[in-house]
Phi, psi and omega in degrees: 000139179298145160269047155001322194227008157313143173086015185270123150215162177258144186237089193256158165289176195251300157320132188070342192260306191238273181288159173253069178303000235261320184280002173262299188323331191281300187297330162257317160298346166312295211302302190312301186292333150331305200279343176295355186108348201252158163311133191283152189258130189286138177307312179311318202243007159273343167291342160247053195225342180312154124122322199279343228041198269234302188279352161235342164264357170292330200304309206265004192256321176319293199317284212253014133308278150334299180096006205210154170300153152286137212260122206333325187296319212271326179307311157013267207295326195296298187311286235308333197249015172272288191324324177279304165310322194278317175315327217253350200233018189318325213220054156288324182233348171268163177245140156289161214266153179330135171103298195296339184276346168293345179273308154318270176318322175321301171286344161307284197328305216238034162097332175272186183247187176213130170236167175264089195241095176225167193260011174259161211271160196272352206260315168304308151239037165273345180264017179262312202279331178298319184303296192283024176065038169256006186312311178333322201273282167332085189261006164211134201213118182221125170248177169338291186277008193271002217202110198305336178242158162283148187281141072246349162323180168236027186281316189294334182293347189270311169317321203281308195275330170313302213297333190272313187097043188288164193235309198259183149160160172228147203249147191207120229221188177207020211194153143340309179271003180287292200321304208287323168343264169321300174326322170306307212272012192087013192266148154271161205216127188234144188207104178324149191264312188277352153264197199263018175058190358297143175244069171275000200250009191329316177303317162339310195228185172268164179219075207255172184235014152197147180292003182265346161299326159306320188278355163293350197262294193308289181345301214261341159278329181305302202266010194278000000 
């Protein structure tokens, strides 16, 4: 197959986006807030707790388990045993959502690369995308901490087109902070429907609701 798409990269966020993470992240921040005394947060309202990492979705699951912020310490003690559960159980229930390793591997075939520009700690999700057998597809992976700021900054996205060395790409996302993301770093930006928001930024970006509706769109940003 021509390689087409060479100098082409795909940039996805990892949550909400590539994987459907939401009952192992939910099952672990449970586990956490549980062994503190507090109530588990229904999974339906942890999808939108999503994106910011670990450490601002714990914040916000106190709110509402608790009713009251969490006070540093006991957040502490919370990472450590979110962070230890989530390690040992990362990938029970989560997949990648239809399609996209089929889409992928596709834009390979035909010269371009793909990285992992997310708001999970770099070490977490490299053991996620390992577990579930993607390394391979990935020649770059930048997290929350790979980089001093997170997005919506545009330093990790930026980091992502350094590594690959990409002349084009497009970034695909699920959420408000993917769009200001891209946008800072000049990117176009496609955004899952089906993932865990917030999307008030629509106008921004493209908006598809499954990938095989996407990839003639990314396709069509590659070469343009």
């Amino acid at each position: 197959m021509a390689e087409d798409l060479r100098g082409g990269a795909l940039l996805f966020d990892l949550d909400g986006t590539l994987v459907d993470t939401v009952e192992d992240l939910s099952a672990s921040m449970n586990h956490a807030l549980t062994a503190a005394g507090h109530d588990p947060v229904p999974t339906g309202e942890v999808r939108h707790l999503v994106g910011h990492g670990a450490r601002r979705m714990l914040m916000r699951g106190f709110l509402l388990s608790a009713g009251r912020e969490a006070e540093e310490a006991e957040l502490d003690e919370a990472m450590t045993r979110f962070l230890d559960y989530y390690g040992e159980n990362i990938a029970v229930h989560s997949r990648p959502f239809d399609h996209v390793i089929e889409m992928t591997e596709g834009f390979l075939a035909r010269g371009a690369r793909a990285a992992i520009c997310t708001n999970k700690r770099e070490a977490m999700a490299r053991l996620l995308i390992e577990t579930l057998g993607l390394t391979s597809l990935f020649d770059v992976i930048v997290g929350a901490d790979t980089t001093e700021a997170a997005k919506p900054d545009p330093a990790p996205v930026r980091l992502c087109l350094e590594k690959t060395g990409a002349a084009r790409a497009a970034f695909i996302g699920d959420s408000d902070t993917d769009i200001r993301a891209a946008d800072a770093a000049a990117l176009p930006c496609f955004v899952a429907n089906f993932g865990y928001g917030p999307v008030t930024l629509a106008d921004r970006a493209t908006v598809f609701s499954s990938y095989r509706e996407a990839a003639p769109l990314i396709e069509g940003a590659l070469k343009a």
